[in-house]
N, C-alpha and C positions, 0 to 999 in steps of 0.2 A: 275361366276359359269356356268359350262356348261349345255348341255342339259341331258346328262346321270348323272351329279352327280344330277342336280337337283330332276331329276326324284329315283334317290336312296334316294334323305336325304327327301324327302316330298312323296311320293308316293308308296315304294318298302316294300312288306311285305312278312313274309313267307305265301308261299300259306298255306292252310287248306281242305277245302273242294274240291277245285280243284286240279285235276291231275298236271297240272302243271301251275306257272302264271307269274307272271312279268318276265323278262328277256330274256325270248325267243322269235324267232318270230312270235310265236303262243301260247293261251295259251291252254289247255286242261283242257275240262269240259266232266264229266261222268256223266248221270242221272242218277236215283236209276232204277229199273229194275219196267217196269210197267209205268212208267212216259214218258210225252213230256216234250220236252223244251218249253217256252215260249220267247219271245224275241221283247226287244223293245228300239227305240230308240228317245231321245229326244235333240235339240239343245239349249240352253239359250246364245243369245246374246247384248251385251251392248248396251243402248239406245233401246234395242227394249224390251227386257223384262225383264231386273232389269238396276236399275238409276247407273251412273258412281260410287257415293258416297256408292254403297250398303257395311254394312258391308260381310267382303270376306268369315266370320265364317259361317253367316246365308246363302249366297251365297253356300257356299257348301254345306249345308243342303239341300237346293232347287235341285239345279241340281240334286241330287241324289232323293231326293224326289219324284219328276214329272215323274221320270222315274219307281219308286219302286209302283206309283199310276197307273199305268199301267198293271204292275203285277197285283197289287190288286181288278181291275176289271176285269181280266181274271180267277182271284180267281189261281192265281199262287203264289210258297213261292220261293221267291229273293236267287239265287245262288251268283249270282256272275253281276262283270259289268267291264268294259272298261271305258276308260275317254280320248276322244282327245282335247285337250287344247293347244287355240293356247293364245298367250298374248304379249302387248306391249312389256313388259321387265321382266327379274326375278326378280320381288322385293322378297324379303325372307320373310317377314314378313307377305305382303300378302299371299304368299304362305304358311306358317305358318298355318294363318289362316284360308284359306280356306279348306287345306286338314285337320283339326282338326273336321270342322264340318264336312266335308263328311264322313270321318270316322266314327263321333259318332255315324251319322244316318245307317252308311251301320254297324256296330257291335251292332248295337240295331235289325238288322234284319239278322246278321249272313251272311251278304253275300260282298264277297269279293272282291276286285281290282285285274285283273288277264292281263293287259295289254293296253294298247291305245298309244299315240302320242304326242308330244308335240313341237308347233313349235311359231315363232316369226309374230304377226300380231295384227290385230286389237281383244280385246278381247269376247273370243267365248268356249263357253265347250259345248263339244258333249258326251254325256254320251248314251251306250247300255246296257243294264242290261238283264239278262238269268235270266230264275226260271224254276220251274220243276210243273209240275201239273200232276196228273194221266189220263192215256189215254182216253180218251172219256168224261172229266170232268171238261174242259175249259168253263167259261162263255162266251159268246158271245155276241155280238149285235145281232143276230138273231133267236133269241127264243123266243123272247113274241108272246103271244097268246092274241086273244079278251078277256076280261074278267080280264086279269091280274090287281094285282094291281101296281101301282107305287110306287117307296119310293126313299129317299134322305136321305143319311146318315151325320151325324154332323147339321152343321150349313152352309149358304150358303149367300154370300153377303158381307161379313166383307173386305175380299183381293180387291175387287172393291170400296168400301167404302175408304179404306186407299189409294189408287192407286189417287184416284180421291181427295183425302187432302192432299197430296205428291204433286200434278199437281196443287195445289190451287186452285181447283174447286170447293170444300167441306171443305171449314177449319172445323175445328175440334177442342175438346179442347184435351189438352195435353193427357191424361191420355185414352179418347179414342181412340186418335190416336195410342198412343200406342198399345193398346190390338189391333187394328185392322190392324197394321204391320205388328204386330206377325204371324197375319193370309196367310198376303201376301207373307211377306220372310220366314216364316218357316212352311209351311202346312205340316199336316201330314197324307202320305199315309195308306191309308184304308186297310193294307194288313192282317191284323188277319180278318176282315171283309169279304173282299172276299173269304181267303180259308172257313170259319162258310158258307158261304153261296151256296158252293159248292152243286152240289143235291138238290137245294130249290129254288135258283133263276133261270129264265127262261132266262133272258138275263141282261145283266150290260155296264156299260161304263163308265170311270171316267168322272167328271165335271170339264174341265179344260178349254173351252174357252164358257161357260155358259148356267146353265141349259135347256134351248130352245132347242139350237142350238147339244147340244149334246144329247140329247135324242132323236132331230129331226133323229141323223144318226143312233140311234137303232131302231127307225119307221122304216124308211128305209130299215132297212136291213130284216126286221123282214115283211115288207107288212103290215102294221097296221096303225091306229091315235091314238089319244091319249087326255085326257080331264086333267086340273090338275086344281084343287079349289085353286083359289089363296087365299082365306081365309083361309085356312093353310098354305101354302106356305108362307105366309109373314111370320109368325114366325120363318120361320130357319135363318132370320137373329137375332133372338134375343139370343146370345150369352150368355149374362148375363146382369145385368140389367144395365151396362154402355154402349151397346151396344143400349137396350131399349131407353136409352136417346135420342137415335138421330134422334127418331121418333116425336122429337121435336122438332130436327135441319132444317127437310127434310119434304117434302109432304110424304103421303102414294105412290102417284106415282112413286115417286123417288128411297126410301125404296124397293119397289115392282122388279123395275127394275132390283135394285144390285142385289136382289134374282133369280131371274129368267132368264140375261144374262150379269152376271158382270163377270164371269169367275176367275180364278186361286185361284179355291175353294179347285180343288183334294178329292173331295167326292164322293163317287158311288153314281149312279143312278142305280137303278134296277127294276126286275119284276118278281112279283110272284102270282100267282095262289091266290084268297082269303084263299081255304082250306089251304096253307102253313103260314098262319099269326100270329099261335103259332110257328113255325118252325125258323118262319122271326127275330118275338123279342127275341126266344132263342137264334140263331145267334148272335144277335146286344150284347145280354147281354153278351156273351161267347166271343164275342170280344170286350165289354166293349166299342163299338160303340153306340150311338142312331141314330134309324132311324125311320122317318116320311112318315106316307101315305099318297099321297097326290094327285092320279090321278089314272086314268083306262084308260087302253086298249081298243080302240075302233075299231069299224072295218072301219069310215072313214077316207079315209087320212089327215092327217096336224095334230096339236094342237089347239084344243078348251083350253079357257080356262075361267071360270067362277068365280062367287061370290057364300058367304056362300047360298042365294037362286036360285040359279042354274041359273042365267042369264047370258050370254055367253058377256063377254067383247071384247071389241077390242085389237086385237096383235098387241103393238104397241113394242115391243124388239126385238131386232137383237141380237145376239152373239156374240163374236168376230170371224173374217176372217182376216187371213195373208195379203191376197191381194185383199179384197174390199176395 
């Protein structure tokens, strides 16, 4: 099978939304009138961040996923995306598989495949996705204000937890492992979340290489610090109550850590003003999101972070870093 049939019998659709897509050497994307484009782009490669044996189905959910979590904290709605994929050999079957799941996840958000690449190497997907958000009404990392509150939407820890019983660092028994794989190969992007929160939140950023270290860079951007109660915080790893379990496997320290810098959560982090905190759970509930307060905006720099009696604990988590 060549590279062009390949690319017709797994990949080629009629456009929709876009002016024009697959087949040419460009595709064309119109915004609605009053809108930016948003645009972003994310790489997944083997061994570095999903295992050789990943099923290819969930694999493509991801790929597509991590990039539509991007959208969703700029509070942008998913047009369209590109897909460069390079890979050992055309297996069909893999290939089957994988463009099945990318599909379901890009036709659950209406946004469509309109061109990319495909070439022979070690295996590597580079996925760019567009959305459209109205002019002046992108979230940003640099909008929190002193005073803000913080919040984390879902759950947080579980994709670390599985990562780390996958590496047999954490066995696990069956049945949790399971729910907590779920987490890691198929997270789902926040994107009804972001656009609810449109107008209400001050700044956001998804949670993809762990709460810390990613809200470190909307400090950042934003000139501010930050306090967050790890006494609430610990509960966003509690998923459901098999998840609860494993708070009997692990110390509280251990627990704590997933939470707070285990990464490939793809959950916003955001900030909003106290007086918007009816505004906030309207939001969550209109996107049928939960989301948790669980820190304020401070005006010195770094992350405090404390216990339910306000006693300032030691930071002892890192994030993840590419190249530390």
């Amino acid at each position: 099978m060549g590279e062009f049939d390949l690319i017709a019998r797994y990949f080629k659709r009629p456009a929709k939304r876009a002016v024009l897509g697959v087949g040419d050497d460009c595709a064309l994307l119109q915004p609605a009138e009053g809108m930016q484009l948003a645009i972003s782009t994310d790489m997944l490669v083997e061994g570095r961040h999903f295992f050789p044996d990943v099923d290819p189905f969930t694999l493509g959910h991801k790929a597509l996923a991590v990039n539509l979590s991007d959208l969703a904290a700029c509070g942008a709605q998913p047009l369209a995306f590109t897909l460069a994929l390079a890979m050992p050999r055309a297996d069909e079957a893999w290939l089957a598989a994988f463009s099945r799941g990318m599909f379901a996840l890009a036709d659950t958000h209406d946004c469509e495949l309109v061109g990319g690449d495909t070439t022979q190497g070690p295996l590597n997907i580079c996925i760019t996705v567009f959305g459209e958000v109205p002019r002046g009404q992108a979230l940003l990392r640099s909008g929190a204000q002193v005073g803000d509150d913080i919040y984390a939407s879902g759950t947080l820890g579980e994709a670390r937890l599985a990562l780390d019983a996958l590496r047999e660092h954490a066995p696990l028994p069956d049945e949790l492992l399971t729910l907590a794989r779920t987490r890691l190969e198929q997270p789902t992007p926040r994107v009804a979340l972001g656009m609810a929160l449109r107008g209400i939140a001050t700044a956001a950023i998804d949670v993809s290489d762990g709460l810390l270290g990613d809200l470190g860079h909307v400090l950042e951007a934003s000139g501010v610090g930050a306090s967050i109660d790890t006494s609430i915080a610990i509960h966003l790893i509690a998923a459901s109550a098999q998840i609860t379990r494993a708070e009997k496997l692990f110390s509280y320290e251990k627990m704590l850590g997933y939470v707070l810098a285990g990464g490939d959560d793809y959950e916003l982090a955001f900030t909003a003003p106290p007086s918007a905190r009816q505004a906030v759970q309207e939001a969550a509930q209109q996107a049928r999101t939960p989301v948790t307060r669980i820190g304020q905006i401070e005006v010195a720099p770094g992350i405090r972070l404390h216990d339910a009696q306000g006693q300032v604990l030691p930071k002892r988590y890192a994030s993840f870093d590419h190249f530390a």
